[in-house]
TORMAR-300505 format. One line per 4 residues: number of its first residue (from 1); their letters; for each residue x, y negated, z of C-alpha. Coordinates in pm, 1 decimal, padded with zeros to 6 digits. Each point is the difference from the previous one (the first is absolute). Layout:
BEGIN
NUM	A	X,Y,Z  ...
// end
This chain:
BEGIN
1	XXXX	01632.9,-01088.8,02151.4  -00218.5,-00268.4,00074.9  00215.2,-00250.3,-00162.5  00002.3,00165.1,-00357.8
5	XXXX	-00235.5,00224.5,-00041.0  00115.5,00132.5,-00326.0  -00218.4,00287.0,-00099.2  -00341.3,-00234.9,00059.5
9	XXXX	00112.4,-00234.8,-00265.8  -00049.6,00310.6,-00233.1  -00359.3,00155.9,00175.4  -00333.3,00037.9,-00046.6
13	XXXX	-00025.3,-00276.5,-00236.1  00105.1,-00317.0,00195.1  -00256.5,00003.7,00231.0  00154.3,-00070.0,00318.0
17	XXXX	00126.6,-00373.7,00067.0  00321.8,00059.7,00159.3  00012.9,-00315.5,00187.8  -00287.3,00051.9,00153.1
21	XXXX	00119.6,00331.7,00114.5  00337.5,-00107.1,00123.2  -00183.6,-00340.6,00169.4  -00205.4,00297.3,00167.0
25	XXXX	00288.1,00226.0,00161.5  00228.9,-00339.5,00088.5  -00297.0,-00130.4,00218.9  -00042.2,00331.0,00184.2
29	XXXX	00342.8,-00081.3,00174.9  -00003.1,-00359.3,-00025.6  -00040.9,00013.4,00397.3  00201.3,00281.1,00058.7
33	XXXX	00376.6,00055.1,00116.9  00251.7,-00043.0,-00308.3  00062.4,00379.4,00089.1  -00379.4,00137.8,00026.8
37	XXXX	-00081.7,00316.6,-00198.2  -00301.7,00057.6,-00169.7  -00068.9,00294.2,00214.2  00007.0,-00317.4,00324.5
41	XXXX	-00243.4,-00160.4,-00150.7  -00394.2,00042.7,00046.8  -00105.2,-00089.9,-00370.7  -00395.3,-00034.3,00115.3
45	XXXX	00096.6,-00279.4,00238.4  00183.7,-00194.8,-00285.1  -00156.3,-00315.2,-00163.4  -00001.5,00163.7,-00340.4
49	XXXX	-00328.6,00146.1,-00139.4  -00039.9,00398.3,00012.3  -00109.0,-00034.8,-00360.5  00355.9,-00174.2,-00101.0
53	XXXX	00208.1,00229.8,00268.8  -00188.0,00270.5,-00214.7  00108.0,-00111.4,-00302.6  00363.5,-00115.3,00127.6
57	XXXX	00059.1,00370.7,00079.9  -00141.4,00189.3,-00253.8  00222.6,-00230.3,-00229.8  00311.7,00139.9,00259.8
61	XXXX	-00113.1,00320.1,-00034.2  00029.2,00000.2,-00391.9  00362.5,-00207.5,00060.5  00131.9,00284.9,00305.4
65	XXXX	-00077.3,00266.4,-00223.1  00276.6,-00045.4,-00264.5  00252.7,-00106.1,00244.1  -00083.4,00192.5,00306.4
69	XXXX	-00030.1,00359.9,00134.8  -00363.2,00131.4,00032.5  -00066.6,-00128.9,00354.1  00065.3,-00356.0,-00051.8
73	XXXX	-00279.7,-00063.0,-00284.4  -00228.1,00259.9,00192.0  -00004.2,-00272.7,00299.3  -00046.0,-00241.0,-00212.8
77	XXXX	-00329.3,00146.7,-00153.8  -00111.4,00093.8,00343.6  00006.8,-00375.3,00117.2  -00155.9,-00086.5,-00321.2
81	XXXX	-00284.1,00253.0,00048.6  -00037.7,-00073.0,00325.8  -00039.0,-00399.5,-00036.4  -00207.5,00069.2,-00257.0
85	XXXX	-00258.6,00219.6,00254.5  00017.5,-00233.5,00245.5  -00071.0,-00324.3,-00233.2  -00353.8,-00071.8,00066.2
89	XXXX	-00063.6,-00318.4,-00221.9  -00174.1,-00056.7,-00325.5  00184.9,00198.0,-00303.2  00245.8,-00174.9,-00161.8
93	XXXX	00187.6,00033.3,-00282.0  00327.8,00052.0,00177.3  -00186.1,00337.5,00155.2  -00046.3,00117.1,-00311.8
97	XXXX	00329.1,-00024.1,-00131.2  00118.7,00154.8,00303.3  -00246.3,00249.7,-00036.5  00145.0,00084.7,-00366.0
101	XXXX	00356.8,-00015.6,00113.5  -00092.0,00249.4,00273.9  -00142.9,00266.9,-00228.2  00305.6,-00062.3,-00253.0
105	XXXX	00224.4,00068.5,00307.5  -00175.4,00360.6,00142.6  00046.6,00088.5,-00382.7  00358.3,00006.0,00063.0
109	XXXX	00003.3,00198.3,00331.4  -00305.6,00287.6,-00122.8  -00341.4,00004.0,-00199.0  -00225.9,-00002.6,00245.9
113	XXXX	-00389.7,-00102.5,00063.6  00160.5,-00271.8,00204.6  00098.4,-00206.4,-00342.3  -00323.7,00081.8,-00147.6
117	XXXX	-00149.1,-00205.3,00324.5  00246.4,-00277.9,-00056.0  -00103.3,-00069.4,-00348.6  -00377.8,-00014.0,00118.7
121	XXXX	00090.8,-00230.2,00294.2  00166.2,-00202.3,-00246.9  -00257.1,-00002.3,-00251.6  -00279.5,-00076.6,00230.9
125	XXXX	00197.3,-00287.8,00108.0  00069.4,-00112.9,-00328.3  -00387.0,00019.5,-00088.3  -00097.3,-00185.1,00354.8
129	XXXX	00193.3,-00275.0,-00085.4  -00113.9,-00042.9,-00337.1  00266.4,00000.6,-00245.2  -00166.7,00297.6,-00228.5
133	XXXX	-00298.7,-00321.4,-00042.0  00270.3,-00256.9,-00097.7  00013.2,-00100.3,00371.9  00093.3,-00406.1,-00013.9
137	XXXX	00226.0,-00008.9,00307.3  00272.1,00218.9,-00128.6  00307.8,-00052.2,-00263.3  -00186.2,00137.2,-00311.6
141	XXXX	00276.6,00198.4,-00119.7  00136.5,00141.4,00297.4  -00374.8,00131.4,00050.6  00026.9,00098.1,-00357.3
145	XXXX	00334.3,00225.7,00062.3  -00142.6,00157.4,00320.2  -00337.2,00096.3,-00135.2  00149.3,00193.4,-00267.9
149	XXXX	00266.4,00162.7,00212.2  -00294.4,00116.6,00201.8  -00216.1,00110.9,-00287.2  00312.9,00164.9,-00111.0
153	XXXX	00087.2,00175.8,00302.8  -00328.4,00073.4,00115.2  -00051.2,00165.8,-00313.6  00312.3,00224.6,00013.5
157	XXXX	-00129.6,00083.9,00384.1  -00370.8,00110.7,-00089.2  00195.0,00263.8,-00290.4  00242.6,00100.3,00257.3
161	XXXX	-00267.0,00076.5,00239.8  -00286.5,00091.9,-00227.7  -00212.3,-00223.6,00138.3  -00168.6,-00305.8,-00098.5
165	XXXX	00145.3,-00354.2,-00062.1  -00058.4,-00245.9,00240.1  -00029.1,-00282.4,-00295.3  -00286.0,00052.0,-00225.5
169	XXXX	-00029.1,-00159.5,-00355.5  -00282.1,-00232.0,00144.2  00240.8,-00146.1,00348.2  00157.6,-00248.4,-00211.1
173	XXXX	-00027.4,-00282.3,-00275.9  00281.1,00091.4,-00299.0  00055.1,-00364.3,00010.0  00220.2,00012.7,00323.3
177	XXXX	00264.7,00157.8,-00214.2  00020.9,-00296.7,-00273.5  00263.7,-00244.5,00218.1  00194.0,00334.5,00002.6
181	XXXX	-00027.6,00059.2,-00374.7  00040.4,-00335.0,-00084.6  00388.4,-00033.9,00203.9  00073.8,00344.4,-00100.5
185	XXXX	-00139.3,00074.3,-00348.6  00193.2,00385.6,-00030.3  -00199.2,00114.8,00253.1  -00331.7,-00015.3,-00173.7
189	XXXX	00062.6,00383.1,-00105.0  00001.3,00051.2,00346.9  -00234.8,-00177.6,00135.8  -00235.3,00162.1,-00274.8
193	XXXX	00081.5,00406.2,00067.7  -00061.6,-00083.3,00393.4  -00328.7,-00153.2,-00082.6  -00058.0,00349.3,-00165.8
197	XXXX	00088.0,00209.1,00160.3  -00227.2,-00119.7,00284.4  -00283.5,00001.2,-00263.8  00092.2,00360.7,-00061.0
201	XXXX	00048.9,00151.2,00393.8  -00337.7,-00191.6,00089.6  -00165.1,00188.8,-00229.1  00198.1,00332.7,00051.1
205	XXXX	-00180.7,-00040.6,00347.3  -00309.6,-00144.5,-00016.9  -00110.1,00198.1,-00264.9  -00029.9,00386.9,-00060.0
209	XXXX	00276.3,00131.4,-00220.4  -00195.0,00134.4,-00287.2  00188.6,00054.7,-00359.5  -00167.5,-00342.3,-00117.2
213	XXXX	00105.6,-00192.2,00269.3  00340.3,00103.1,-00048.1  -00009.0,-00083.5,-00395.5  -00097.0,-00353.3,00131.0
217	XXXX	00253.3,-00070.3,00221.9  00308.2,00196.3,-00222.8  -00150.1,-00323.1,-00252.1  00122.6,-00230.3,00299.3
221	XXXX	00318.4,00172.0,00085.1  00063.9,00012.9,-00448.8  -00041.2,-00368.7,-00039.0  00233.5,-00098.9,00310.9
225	XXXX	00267.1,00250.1,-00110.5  -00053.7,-00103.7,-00366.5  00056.9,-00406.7,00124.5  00300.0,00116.3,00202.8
229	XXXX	00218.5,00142.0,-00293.1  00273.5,-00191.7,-00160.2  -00032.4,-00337.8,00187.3  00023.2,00235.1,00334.5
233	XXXX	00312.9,00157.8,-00137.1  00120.5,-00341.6,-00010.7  -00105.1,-00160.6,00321.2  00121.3,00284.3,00213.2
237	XXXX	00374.7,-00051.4,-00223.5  -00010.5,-00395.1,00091.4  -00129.8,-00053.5,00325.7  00118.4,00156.0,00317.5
241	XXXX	-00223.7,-00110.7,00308.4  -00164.3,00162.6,00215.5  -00336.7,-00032.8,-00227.3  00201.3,00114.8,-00326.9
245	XXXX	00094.5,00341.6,00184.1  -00344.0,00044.5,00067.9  -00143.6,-00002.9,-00320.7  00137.7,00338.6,-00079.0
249	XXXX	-00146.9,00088.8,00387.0  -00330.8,-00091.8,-00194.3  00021.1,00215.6,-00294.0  00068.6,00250.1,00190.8
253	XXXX	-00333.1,-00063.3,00134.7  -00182.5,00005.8,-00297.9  00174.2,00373.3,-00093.3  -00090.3,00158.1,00324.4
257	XXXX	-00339.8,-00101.4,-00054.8  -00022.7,00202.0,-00302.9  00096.6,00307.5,00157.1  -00222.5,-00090.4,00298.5
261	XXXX	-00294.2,00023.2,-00249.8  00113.0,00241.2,-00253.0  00090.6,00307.4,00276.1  -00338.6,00078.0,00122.4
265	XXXX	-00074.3,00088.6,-00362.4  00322.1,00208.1,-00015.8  -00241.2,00343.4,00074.9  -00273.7,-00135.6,-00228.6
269	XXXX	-00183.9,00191.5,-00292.1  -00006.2,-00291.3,-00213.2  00286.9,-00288.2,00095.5  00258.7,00216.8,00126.1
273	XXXX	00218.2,-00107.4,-00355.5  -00065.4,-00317.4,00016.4  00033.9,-00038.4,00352.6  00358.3,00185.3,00010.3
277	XXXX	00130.9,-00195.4,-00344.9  -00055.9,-00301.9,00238.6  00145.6,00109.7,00299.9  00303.7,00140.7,-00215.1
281	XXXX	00069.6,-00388.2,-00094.5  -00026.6,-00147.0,00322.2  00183.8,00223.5,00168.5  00300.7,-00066.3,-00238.9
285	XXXX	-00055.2,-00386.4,00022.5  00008.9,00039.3,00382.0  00315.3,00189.1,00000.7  00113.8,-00221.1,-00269.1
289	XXXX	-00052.9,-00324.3,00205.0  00131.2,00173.2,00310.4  00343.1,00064.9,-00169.7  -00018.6,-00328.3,-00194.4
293	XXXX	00061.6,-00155.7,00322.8  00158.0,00220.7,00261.9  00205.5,00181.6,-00271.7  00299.1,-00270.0,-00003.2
297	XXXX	00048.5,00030.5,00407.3  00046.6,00364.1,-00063.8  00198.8,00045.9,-00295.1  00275.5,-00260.0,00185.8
301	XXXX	-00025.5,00234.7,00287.1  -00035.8,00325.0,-00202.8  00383.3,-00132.5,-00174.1  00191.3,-00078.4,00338.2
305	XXXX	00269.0,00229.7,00058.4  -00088.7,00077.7,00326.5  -00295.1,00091.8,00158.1  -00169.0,-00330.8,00031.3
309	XXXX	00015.7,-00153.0,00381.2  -00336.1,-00092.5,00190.3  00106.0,-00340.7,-00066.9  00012.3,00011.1,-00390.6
313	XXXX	-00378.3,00128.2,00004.0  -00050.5,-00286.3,00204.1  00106.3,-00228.5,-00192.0  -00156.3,00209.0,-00353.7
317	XXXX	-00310.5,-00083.2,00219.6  00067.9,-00369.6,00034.9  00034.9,-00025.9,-00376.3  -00347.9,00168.4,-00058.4
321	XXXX	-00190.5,-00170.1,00223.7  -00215.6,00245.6,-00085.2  00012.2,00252.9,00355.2  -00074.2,00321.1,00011.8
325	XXXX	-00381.9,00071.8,00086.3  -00204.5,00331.0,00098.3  -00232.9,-00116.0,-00324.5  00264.3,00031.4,-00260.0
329	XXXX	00094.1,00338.9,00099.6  -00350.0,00114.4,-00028.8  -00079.7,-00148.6,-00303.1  00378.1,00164.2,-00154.4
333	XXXX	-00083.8,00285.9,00119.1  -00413.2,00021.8,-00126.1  00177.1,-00157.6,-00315.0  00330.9,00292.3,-00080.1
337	XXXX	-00272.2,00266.4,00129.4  -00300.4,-00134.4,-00292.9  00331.5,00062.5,-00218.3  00041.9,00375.6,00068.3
341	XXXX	-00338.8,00074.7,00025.9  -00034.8,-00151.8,-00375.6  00301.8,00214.0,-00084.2  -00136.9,00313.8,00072.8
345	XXXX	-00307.7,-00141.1,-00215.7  00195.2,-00072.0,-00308.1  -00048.9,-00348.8,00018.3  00294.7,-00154.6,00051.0
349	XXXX	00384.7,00140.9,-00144.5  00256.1,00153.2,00188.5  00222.7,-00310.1,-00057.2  -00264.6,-00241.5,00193.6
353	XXXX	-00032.2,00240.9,00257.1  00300.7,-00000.5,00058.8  00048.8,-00344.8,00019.3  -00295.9,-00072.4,00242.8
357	XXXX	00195.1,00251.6,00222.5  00343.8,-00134.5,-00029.0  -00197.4,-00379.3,00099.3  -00148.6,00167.4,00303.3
361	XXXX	00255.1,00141.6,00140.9  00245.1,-00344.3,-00078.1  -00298.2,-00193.5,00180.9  -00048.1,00237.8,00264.9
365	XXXX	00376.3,-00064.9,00068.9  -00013.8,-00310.2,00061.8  -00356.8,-00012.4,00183.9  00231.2,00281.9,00249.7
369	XXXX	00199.6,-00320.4,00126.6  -00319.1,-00059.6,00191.7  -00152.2,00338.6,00056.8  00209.8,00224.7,00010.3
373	XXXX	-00027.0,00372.7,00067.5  -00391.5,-00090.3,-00020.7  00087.2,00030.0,-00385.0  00127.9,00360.5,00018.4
377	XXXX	-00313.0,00152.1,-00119.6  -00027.0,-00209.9,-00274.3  00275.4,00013.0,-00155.7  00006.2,00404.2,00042.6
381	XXXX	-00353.2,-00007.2,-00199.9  00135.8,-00196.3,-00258.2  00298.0,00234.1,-00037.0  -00217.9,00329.3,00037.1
385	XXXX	-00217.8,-00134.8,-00236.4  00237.9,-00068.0,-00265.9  00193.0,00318.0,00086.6  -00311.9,00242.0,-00062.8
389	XXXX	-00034.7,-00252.1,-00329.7  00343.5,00106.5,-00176.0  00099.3,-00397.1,00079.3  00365.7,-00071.4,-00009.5
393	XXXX	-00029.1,-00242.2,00283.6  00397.0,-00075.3,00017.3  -00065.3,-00119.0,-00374.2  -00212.6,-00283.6,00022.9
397	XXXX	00109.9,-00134.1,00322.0  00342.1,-00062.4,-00181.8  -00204.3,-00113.4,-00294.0  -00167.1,-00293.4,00190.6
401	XXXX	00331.6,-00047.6,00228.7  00310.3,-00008.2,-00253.4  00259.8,-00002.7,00210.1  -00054.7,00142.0,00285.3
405	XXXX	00211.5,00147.8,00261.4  -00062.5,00410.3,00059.5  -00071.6,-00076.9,00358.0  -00262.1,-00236.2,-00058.1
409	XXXX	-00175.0,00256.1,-00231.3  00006.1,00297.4,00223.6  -00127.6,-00222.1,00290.2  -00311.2,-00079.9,-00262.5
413	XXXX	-00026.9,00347.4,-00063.0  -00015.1,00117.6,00344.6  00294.6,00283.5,-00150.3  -00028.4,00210.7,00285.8
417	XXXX	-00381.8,00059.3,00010.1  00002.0,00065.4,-00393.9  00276.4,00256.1,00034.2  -00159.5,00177.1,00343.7
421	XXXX	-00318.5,-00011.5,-00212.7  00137.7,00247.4,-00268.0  00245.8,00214.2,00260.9  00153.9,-00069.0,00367.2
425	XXXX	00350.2,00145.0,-00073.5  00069.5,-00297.5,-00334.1  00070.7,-00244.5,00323.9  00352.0,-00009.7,-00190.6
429	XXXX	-00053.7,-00014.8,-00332.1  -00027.6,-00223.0,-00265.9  -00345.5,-00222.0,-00091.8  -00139.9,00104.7,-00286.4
433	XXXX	-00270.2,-00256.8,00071.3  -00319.1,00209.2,00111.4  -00000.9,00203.4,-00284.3  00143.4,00304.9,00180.7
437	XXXX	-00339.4,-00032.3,00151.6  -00169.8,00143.7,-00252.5  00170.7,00301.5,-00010.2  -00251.8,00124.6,00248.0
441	XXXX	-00330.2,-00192.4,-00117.0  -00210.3,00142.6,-00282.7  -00298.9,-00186.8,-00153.1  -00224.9,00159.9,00258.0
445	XXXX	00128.9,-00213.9,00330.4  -00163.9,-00327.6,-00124.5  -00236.7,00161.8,00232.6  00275.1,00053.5,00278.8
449	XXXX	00023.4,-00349.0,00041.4  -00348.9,-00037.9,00103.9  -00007.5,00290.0,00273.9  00149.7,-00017.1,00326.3
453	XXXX	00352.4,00157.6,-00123.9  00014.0,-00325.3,-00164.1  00406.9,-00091.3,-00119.9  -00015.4,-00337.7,00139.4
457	XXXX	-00181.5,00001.3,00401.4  -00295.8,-00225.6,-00029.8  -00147.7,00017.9,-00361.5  -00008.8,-00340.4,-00196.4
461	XXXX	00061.2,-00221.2,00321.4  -00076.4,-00369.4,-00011.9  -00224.2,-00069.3,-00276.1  -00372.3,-00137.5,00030.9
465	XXXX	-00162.3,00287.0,-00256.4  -00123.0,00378.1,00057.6  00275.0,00181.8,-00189.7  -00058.6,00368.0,00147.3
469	XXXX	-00316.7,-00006.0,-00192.4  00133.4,-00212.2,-00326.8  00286.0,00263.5,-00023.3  -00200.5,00290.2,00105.1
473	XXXX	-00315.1,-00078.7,-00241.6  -00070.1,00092.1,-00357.1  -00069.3,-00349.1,-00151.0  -00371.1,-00028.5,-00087.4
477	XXXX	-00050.0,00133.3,-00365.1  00301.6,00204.7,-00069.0  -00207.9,00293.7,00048.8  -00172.8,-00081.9,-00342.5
481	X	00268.5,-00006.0,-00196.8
// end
């Protein structure tokens, strides 16, 4: 492991010096037995620094975790963590890195408040030692790759978390991202939306969200989108590092802004057109971008002839690089669920309803290779929902999976909880996909699905926004017309 390292040569973008790392593990045992374990071994005694063992295993960590079970990488980032915590020293810049590998690492075992306190660690560290000022005593463009992997990352934490970001527009000088822009010119895009998109949570939080401030900063998120178009298109087709695959990562920041802004005017008198007509599009772009990249992993699985093994998700994983987090199921479900509730308004067709639901429910499939049965009542609200909306659900999932294999489709649509939904004694017979629902449903249980005698247990699970009242409510005006 130590010897190739693989997977690093391919991670956060080239930050960690590999040499260094392995030079840091060999002199652990350089006075040990030829047959001492890691687990002999005292690693606070050692001559290495805790700031470099910190490092060395948080790089291990990222290595174990593609070619181990769960408990070897989980040791790993222990000892990392733990070296870290017991470094007492100036920061340095090898603390934050291992601070940033750390947070990338609890993202694969759980979304948790505990990555939201590594990316601050690593960001204060990062800022202590100068390299947001154009520090002198670092490599310029390593700096350069860090910072914006931080800004990045601790932008996508603050929207996970709704909280603030720990880098404000005014922590750093633009100019440490020019030896960066200079070696890698196709990242400029990039480097641009992040800048944004900082501009645009800063002020989502420092200032009070009033329709004019919104108008303001849906100018910022316009003119990043608008310079992403085409040449994005492009980019993302060309380049496949680890900073190409995050430029779509980024728009998908800028979309779930909009609806971050736009849904407190959903119940408005005045905006709540405007405000939904918004939401409508960036919902679709989300699920768009979502199934732009996941959608290839699943349609090879949705085709095998068999029911595909633990290992082939694995490895559909692997070719993502893209895991699956607690944030993207929120924002597919907030985004399938703005869908439906513009449905019932008239404001989008049956066709693109339909298609937002047959993209949830894909995604959703895949996100269950990491949650699980925790994904139950989402799916079942998706399929209740689309049920009680005369949506042929078995339709467009074939639609946007030619090809695929009958058991792969009833697993997406959950067969058994559709059929239960509509009688218990049609265990045995044939999908008709959820339509047979509707035999029972008339137009007056849209309200059903808000009361306790819901379809689906736990109404609209897993989204950030109010839906019993967006469902429940007249929208402001319709009384007038």
């Amino acid at each position: 492991m130590i010897g190739s390292m693989k997977q690093l040569k391919d991670t956060p973008i080239d930050l960690v010096d590999l040499s260094q790392v392995q030079s840091t593990i060999a002199s652990i045992f350089m006075d040990s037995p030829s047959n001492t374990t890691l687990q002999d071994i005292d690693v606070g005694s050692t001559s290495a620094r805790l700031d470099d063992l910190a490092l060395a295993f948080a790089a291990l960590t990222f290595e174990a975790f593609a070619e181990s079970n769960a408990e070897v990488p989980l040791a790993f980032l222990e000892l990392s963590m733990k070296t870290a915590e017991d470094y007492v020293g100036p920061p340095t810049l090898n603390l934050a890195i291992a601070s940033f590998l750390q947070h990338v690492c609890v993202l694969r075992t759980g979304t948790s408040n505990r990555s939201r306190a590594l990316i601050a660690q690593a960001v204060q560290a990062a800022h202590d030692i100068g390299i947001n000022r154009c520090g002198p005593s670092h490599n310029p463009l390593q700096t350069a790759r860090l910072y914006l992997a931080l800004y990045f990352t601790d932008q996508y934490c603050a929207m996970t978390h709704n909280t603030a970001p720990c880098i404000k527009p005014t922590d750093y000088d633009p100019v440490i991202f020019e030896p960066l822009r200079q070696a890698s010119p196709e990242l400029k895009n990039l480097m641009e939306l992040v800048a944004l998109n900082g501009k645009v949570l800063d002020k989502m939080h420092a200032s009070p969200l009033t329709y004019e401030n919104v108008i303001s900063l849906e100018s910022i998120i316009g003119k990043a989108c608008f310079a992403l178009g085409q040449p994005l298109l492009n980019n993302a087709q060309n380049e496949k590092g680890f900073e190409a695959r995050y430029v779509n990562l980024a728009h998908v920041h800028m979309f779930w802004s909009r609806i971050m802004l736009r849904t407190p005017f959903l119940l408005s008198n005045e905006h709540w057109l405007s405000s939904l007509s918004i939401c409508i599009r960036a919902a679709q772009m989300l699920l768009s971008i979502y199934f732009d990249v996941l959608g290839p992993s699943i349609q090879a699985i949705a085709r095998t002839d068999s029911p595909a093994t633990d290992r082939e998700w694995k490895f559909a994983l692997r070719v993502n690089q893209l895991p699956p987090t607690w944030r993207q199921v929120r924002r597919i479900m907030t985004s399938v669920l703005i869908l439906f509730f513009a449905f019932w308004y008239g404001e989008v067709s049956y066709d693109e309803a339909g298609r937002a639901c047959a993209y949830a429910l894909a995604l959703l499939e895949f996100e269950r290779t990491r949650w699980g049965a925790a994904l139950n009542d989402s799916r079942r609200s998706i399929l209740s929902l689309a049920a009680v909306s005369g949506i042929n659900s078995m339709e467009y999932i074939k639609w946007i999976l030619p090809g695929a294999n009958e058991a792969f489709i009833a697993n997406v649509l959950d067969v058994d909880h559709v059929r239960a939904q509509a009688d218990p004694t049609m265990d045995q017979q044939p999908d008709d996909g959820g339509s047979s629902v509707l035999q029972d449903l008339d137009g007056d249980s849209f309200g059903d699905l808000l009361s306790s005698t819901a379809l689906f247990s736990g109404a609209f699970p897993h989204t950030e926004l109010d839906f019993h009242s967006l469902f429940s409510a007249d929208l402001g005006g319709m009384e007038n017309l």
